[in-house]
ZADO-295618 format. One record per atom (N, C-alpha, C): y, x, z; residue number from 0. Coordinates in Angstrom, 3 decimals. Example, Ala and Ser with C-alpha at 12.3 -4.5 7.8 and 13.67 -1.06 7.14 Angstrom:
2
((-5.690, 13.190, 7.800), 0),
((-4.500, 12.300, 7.800), 0),
((-3.300, 13.200, 7.800), 0),
((-2.250, 12.850, 7.080), 1),
((-1.060, 13.670, 7.140), 1),
((0.030, 12.900, 7.870), 1),
***
This chain:
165
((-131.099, -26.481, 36.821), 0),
((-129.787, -26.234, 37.289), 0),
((-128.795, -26.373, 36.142), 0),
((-127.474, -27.065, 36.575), 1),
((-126.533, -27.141, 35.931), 1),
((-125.561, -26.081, 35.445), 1),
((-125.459, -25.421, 34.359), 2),
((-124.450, -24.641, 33.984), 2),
((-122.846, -24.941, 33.920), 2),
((-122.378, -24.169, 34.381), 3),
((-120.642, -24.385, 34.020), 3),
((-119.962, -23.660, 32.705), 3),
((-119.612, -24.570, 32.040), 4),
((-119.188, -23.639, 31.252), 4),
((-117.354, -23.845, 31.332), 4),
((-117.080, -22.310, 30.995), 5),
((-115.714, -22.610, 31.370), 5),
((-114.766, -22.655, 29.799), 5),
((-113.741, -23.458, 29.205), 6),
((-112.561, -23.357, 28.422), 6),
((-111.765, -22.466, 28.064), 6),
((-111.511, -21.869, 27.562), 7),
((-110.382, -21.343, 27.698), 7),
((-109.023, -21.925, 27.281), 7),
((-109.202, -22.952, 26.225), 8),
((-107.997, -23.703, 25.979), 8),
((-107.427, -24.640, 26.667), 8),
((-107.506, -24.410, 27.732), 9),
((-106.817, -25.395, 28.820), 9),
((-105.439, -25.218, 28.851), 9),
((-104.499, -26.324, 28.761), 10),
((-102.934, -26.002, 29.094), 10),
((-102.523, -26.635, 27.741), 10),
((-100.612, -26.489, 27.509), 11),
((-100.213, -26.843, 26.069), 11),
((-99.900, -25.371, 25.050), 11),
((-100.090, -25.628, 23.648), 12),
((-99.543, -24.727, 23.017), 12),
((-97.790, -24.642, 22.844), 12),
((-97.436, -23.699, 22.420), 13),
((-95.917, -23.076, 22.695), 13),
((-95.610, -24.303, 21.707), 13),
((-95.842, -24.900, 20.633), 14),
((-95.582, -25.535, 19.665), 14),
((-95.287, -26.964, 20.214), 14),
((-96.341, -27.531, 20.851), 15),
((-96.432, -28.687, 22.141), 15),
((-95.116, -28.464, 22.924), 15),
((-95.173, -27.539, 23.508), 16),
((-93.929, -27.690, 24.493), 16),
((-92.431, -27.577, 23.741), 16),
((-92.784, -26.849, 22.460), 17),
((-91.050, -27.063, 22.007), 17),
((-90.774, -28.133, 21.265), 17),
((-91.686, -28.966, 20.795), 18),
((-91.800, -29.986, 20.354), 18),
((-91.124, -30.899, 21.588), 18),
((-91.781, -31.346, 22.374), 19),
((-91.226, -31.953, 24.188), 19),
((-90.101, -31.608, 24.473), 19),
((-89.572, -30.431, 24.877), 20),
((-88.033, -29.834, 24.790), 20),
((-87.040, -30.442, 23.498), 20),
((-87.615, -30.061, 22.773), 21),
((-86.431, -30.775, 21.411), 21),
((-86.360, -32.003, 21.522), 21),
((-87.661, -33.025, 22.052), 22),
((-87.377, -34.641, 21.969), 22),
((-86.524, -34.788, 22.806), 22),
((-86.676, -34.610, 24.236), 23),
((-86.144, -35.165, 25.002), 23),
((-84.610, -34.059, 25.125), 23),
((-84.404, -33.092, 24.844), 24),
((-82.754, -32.811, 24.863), 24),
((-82.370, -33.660, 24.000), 24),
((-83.202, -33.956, 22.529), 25),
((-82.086, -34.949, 21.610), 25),
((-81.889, -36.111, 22.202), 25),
((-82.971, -36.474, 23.454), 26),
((-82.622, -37.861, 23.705), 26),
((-81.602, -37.969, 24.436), 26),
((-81.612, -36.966, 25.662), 27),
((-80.481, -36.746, 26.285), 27),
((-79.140, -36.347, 25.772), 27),
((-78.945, -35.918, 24.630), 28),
((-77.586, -35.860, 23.556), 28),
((-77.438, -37.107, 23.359), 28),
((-78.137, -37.667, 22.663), 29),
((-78.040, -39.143, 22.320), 29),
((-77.453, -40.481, 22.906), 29),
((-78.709, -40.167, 24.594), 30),
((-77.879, -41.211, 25.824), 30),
((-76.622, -40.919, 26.537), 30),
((-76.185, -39.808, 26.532), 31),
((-75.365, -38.830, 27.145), 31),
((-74.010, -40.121, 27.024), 31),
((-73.170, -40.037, 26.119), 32),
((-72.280, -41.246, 25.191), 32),
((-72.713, -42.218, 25.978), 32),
((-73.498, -42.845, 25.929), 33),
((-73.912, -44.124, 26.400), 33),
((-73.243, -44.293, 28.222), 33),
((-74.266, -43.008, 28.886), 34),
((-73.922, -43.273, 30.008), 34),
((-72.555, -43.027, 30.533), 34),
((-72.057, -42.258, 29.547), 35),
((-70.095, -41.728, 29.959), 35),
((-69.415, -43.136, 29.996), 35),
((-70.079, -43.776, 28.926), 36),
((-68.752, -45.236, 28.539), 36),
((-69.653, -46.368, 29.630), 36),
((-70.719, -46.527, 30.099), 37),
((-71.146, -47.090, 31.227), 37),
((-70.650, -46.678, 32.918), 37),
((-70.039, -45.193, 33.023), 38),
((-69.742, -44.908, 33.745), 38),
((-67.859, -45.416, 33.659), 38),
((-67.417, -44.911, 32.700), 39),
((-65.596, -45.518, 32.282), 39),
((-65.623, -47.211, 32.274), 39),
((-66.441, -47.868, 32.080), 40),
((-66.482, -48.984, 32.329), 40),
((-66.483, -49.340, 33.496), 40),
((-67.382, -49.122, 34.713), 41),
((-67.826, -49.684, 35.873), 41),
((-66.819, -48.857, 36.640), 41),
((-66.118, -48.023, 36.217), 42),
((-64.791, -47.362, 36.867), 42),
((-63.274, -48.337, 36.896), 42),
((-63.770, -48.966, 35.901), 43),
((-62.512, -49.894, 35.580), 43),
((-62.479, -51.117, 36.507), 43),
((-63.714, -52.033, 36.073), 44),
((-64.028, -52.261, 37.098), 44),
((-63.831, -52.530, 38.427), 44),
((-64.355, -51.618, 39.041), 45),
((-63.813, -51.325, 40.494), 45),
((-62.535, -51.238, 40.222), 45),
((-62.045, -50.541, 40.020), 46),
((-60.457, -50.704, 40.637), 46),
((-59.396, -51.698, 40.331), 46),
((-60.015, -52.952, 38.777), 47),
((-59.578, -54.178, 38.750), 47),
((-59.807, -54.884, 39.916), 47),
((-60.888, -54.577, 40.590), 48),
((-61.403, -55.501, 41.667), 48),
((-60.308, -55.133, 43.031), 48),
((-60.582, -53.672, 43.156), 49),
((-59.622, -52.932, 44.212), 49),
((-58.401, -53.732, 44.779), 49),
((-57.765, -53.580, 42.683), 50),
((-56.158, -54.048, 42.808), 50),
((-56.366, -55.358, 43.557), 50),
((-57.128, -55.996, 42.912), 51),
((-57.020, -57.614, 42.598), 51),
((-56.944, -58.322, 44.316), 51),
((-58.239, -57.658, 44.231), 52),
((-58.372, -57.604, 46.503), 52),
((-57.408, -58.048, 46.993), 52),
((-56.335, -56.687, 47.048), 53),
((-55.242, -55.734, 47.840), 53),
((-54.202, -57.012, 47.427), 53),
((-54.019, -57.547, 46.338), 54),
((-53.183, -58.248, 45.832), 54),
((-52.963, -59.959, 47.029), 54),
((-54.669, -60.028, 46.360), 55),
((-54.803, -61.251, 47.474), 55),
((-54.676, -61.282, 49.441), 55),
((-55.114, -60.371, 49.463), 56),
((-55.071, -60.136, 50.869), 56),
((-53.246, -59.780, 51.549), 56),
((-52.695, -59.348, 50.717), 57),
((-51.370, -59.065, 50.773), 57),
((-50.718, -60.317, 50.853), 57),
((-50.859, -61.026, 50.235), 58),
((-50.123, -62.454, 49.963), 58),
((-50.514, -63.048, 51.104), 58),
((-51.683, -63.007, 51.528), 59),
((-52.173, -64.062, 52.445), 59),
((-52.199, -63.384, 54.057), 59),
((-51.592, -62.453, 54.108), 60),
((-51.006, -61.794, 55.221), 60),
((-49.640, -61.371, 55.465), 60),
((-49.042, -62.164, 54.206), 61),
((-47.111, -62.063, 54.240), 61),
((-47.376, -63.203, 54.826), 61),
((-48.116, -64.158, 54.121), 62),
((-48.043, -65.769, 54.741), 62),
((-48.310, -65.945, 56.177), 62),
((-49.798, -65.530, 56.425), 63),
((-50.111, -65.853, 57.844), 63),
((-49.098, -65.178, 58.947), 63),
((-48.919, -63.994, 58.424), 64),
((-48.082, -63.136, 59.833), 64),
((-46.505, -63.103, 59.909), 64),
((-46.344, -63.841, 58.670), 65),
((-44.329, -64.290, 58.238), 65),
((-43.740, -62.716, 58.373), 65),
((-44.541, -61.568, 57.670), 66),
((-43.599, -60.516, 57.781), 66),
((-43.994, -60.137, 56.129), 66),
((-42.973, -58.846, 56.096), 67),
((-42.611, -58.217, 54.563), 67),
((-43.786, -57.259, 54.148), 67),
((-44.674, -57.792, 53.313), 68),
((-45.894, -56.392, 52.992), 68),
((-45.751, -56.094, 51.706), 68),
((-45.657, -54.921, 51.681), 69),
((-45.458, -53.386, 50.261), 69),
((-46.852, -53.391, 50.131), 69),
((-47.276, -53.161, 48.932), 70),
((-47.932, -52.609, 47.892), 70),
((-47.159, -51.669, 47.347), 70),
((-47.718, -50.488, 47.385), 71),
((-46.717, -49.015, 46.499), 71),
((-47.913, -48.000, 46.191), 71),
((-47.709, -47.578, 45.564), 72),
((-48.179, -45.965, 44.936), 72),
((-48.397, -45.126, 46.086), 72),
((-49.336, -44.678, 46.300), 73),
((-49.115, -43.328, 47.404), 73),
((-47.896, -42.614, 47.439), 73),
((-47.858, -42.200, 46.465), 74),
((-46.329, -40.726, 46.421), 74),
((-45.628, -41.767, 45.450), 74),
((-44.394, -40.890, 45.614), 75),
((-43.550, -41.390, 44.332), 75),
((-43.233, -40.415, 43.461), 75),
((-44.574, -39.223, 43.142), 76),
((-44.125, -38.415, 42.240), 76),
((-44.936, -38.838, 41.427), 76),
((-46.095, -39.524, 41.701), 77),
((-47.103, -39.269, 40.276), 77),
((-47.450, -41.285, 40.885), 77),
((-46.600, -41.755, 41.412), 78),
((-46.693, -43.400, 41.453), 78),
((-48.016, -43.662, 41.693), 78),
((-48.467, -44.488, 40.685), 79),
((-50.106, -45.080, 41.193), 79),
((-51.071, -44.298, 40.817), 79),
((-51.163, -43.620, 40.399), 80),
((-51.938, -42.021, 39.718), 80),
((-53.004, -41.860, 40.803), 80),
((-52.202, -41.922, 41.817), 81),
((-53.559, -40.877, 42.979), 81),
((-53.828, -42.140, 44.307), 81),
((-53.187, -43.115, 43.939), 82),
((-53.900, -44.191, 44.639), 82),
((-52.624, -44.990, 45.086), 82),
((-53.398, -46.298, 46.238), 83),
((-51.830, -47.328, 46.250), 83),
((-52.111, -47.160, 48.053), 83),
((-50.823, -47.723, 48.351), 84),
((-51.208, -48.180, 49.661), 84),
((-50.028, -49.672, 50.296), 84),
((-51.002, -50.362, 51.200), 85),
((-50.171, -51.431, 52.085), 85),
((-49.998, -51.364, 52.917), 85),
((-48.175, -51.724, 53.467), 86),
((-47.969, -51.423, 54.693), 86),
((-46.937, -52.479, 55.213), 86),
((-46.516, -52.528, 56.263), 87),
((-45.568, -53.677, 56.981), 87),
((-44.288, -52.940, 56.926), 87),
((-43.549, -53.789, 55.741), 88),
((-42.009, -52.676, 56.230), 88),
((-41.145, -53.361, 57.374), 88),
((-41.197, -52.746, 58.295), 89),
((-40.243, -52.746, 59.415), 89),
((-38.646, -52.478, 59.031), 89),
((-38.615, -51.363, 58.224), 90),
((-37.400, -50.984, 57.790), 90),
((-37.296, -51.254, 56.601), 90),
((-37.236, -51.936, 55.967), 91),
((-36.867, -52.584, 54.752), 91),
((-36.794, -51.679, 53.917), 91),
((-36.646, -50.919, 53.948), 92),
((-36.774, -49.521, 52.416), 92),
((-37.701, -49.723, 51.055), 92),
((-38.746, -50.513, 51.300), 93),
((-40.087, -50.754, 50.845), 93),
((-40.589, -49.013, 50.604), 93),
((-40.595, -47.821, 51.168), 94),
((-41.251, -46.918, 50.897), 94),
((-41.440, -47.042, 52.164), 94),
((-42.469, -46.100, 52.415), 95),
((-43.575, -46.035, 53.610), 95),
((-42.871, -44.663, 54.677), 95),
((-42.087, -44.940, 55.592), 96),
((-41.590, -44.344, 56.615), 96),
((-42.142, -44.319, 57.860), 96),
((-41.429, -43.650, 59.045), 97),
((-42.845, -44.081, 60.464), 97),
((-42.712, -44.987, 60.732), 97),
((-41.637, -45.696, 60.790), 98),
((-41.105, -47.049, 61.212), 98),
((-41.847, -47.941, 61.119), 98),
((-42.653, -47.817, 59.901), 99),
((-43.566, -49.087, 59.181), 99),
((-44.851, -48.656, 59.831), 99),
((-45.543, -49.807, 59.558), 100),
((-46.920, -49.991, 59.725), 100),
((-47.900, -50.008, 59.064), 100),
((-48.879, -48.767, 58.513), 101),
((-49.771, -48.528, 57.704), 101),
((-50.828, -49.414, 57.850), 101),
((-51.426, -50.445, 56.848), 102),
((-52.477, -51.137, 56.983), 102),
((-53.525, -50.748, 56.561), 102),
((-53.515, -50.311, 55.126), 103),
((-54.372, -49.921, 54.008), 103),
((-54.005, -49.007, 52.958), 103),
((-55.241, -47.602, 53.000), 104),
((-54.681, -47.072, 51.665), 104),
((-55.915, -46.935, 50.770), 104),
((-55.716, -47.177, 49.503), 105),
((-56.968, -46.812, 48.636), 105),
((-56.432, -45.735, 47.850), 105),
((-57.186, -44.402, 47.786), 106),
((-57.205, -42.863, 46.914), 106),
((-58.524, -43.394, 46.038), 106),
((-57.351, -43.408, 44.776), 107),
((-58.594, -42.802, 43.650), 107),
((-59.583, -41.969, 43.381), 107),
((-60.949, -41.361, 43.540), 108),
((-61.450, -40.412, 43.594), 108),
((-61.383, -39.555, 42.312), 108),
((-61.582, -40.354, 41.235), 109),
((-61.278, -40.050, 40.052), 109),
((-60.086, -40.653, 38.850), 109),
((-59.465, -39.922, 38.463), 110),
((-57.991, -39.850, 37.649), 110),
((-58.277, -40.393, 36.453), 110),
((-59.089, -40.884, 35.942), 111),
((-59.503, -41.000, 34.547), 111),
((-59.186, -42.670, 33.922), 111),
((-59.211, -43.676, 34.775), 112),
((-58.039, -44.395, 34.844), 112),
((-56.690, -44.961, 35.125), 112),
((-55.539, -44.637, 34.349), 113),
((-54.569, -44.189, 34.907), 113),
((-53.650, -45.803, 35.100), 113),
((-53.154, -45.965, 36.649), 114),
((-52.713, -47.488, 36.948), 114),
((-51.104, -47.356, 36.777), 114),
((-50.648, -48.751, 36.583), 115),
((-48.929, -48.554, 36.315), 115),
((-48.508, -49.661, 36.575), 115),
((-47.629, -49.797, 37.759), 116),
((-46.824, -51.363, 38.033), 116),
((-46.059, -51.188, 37.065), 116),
((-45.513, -52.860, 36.360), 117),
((-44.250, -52.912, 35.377), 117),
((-43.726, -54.012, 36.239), 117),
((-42.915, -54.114, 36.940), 118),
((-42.417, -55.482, 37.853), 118),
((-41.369, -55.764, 36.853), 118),
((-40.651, -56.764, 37.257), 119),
((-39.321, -57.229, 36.960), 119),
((-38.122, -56.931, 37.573), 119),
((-38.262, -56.813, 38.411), 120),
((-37.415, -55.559, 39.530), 120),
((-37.522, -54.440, 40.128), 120),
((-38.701, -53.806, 40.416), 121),
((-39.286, -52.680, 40.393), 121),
((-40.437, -51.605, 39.896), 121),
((-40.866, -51.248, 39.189), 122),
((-42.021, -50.410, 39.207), 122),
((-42.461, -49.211, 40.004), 122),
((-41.776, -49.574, 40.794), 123),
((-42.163, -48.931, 42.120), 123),
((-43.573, -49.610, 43.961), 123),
((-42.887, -50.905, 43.408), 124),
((-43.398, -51.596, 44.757), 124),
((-43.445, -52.615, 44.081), 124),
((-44.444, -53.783, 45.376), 125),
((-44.621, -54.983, 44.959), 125),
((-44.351, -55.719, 46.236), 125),
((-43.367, -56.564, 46.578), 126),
((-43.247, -56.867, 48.360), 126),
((-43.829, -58.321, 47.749), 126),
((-44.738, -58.532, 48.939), 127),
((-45.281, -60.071, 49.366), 127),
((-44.473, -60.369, 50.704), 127),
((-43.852, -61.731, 50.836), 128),
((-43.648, -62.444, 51.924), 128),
((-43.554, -63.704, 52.102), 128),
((-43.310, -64.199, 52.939), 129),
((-43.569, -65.590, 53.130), 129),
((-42.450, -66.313, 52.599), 129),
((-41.473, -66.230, 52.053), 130),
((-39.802, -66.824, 51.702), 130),
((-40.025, -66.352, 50.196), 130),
((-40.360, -67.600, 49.661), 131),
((-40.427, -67.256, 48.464), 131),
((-39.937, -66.625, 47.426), 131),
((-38.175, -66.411, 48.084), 132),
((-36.903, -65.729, 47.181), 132),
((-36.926, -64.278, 47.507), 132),
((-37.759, -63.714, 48.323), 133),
((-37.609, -62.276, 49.013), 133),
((-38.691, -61.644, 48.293), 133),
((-39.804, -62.629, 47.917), 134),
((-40.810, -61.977, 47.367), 134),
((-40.660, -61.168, 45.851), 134),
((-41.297, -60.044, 45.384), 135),
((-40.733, -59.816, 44.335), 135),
((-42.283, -59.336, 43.393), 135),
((-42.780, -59.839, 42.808), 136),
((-44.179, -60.115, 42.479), 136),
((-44.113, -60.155, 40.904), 136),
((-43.430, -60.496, 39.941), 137),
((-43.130, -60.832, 38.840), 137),
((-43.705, -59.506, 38.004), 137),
((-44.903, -59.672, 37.177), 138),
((-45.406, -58.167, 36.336), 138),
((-46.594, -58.143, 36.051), 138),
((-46.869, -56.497, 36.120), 139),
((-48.471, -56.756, 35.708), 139),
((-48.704, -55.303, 35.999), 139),
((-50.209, -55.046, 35.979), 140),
((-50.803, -53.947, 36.591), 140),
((-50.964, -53.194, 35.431), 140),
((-51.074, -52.247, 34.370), 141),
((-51.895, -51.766, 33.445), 141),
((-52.907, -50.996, 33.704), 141),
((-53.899, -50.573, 33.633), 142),
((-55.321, -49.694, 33.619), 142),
((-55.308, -49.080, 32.106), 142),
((-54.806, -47.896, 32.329), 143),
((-55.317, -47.603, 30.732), 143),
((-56.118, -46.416, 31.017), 143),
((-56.488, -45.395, 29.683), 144),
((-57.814, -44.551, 29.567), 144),
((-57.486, -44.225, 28.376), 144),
((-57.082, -42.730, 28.025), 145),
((-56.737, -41.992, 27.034), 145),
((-55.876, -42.839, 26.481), 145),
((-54.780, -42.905, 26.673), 146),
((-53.245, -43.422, 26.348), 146),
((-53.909, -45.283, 25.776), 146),
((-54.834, -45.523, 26.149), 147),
((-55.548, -47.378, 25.050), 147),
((-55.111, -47.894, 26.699), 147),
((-54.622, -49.176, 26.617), 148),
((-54.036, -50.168, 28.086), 148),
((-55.831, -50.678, 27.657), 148),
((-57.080, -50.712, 28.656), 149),
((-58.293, -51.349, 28.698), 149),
((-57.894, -52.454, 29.587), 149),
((-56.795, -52.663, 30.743), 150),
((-56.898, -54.026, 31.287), 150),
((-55.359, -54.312, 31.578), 150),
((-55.455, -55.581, 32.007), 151),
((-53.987, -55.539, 32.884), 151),
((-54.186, -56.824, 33.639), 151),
((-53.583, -56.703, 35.043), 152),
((-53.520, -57.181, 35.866), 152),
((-52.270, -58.046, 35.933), 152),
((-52.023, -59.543, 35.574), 153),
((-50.764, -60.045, 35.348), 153),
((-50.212, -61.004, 36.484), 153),
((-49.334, -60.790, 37.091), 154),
((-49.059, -61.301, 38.205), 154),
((-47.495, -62.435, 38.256), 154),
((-48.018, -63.438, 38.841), 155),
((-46.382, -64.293, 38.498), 155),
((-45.963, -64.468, 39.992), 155),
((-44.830, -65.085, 40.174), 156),
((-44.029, -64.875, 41.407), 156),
((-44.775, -65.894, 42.561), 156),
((-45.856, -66.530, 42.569), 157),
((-46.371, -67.145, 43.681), 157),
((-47.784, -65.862, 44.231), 157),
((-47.719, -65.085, 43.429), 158),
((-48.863, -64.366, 43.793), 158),
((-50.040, -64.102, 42.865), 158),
((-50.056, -65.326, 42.050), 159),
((-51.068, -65.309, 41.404), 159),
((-51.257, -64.872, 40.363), 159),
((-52.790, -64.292, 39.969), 160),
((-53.031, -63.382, 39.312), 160),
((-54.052, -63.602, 37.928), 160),
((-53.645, -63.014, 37.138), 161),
((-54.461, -63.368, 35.895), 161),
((-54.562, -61.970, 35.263), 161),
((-56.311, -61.929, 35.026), 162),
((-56.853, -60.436, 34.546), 162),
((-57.334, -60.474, 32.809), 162),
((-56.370, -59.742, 32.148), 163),
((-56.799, -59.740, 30.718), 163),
((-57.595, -58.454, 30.333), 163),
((-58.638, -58.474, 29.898), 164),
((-58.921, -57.424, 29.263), 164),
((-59.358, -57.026, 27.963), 164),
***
């Protein structure tokens, strides 16, 4: 017959495991940086893409539908801060009243890139329409991140758009 014999040193010593704990928190200190500026990156990103979209689709729905479409800031207290939106101005105001027709709004979820129209006539709004003299498009988008401009969105009076970063 076979005997069992039993171990008692089964398991890790305290030395083992704080050894394991110290590697991997330093690693996680280490990658930590890494993944913040992978995350501020792919944030940028998206919302170059967002703008860029909203930009095109705007133009090409002043054209097809021959009416006046705003691009604006959500509010006009904190402008493009907390997101943009497009709408059909009915009433010519270019701010968003009932009158008008809400198409599209995009909310930022996170604040950490901060957006800024500089037009040539407004930094408030951007109207697309089909009459080329009504349109007022002339500028550029900025994206910045702790006061540094990381992109800008440059826009000339046919619509079109050129992304520097």
């Amino acid at each position: 017959m076979r005997q069992c014999s039993f171990s008692l040193n089964k398991g890790f010593t305290i030395i083992e495991v704080l050894t394991t704990v110290v590697i991997i928190s330093g690693l996680f200190f280490i990658l930590m940086p890494l993944g913040q500026s992978f995350f501020s990156k792919n944030l940028l990103e998206k919302r170059v893409n967002s703008i860029s979209k909203a930009i095109k689709f705007a133009r090409n729905k002043a054209v097809l539908d021959g009416k006046n479409i705003v691009l604006s800031g959500i509010n006009d207290k904190d402008g493009w801060l907390s997101g943009m939106q497009m709408f059909i101005d009915n009433t010519g105001n270019y701010h968003f009243e009932p009158g008008d027709e809400m198409i599209r709004k995009w909310q930022w979820e996170q604040r950490i890139i901060k957006v800024s129209w500089h037009g040539f006539s407004s930094d408030n709004y951007l109207l697309f329409s089909n009459k080329l003299k009504k349109s007022v498009l002339n500028g550029y988008f900025s994206l910045s991140q702790n006061n540094k401009v990381k992109s800008k969105i440059i826009l000339n009076r046919l619509g079109r758009l050129r992304i520097e970063n």
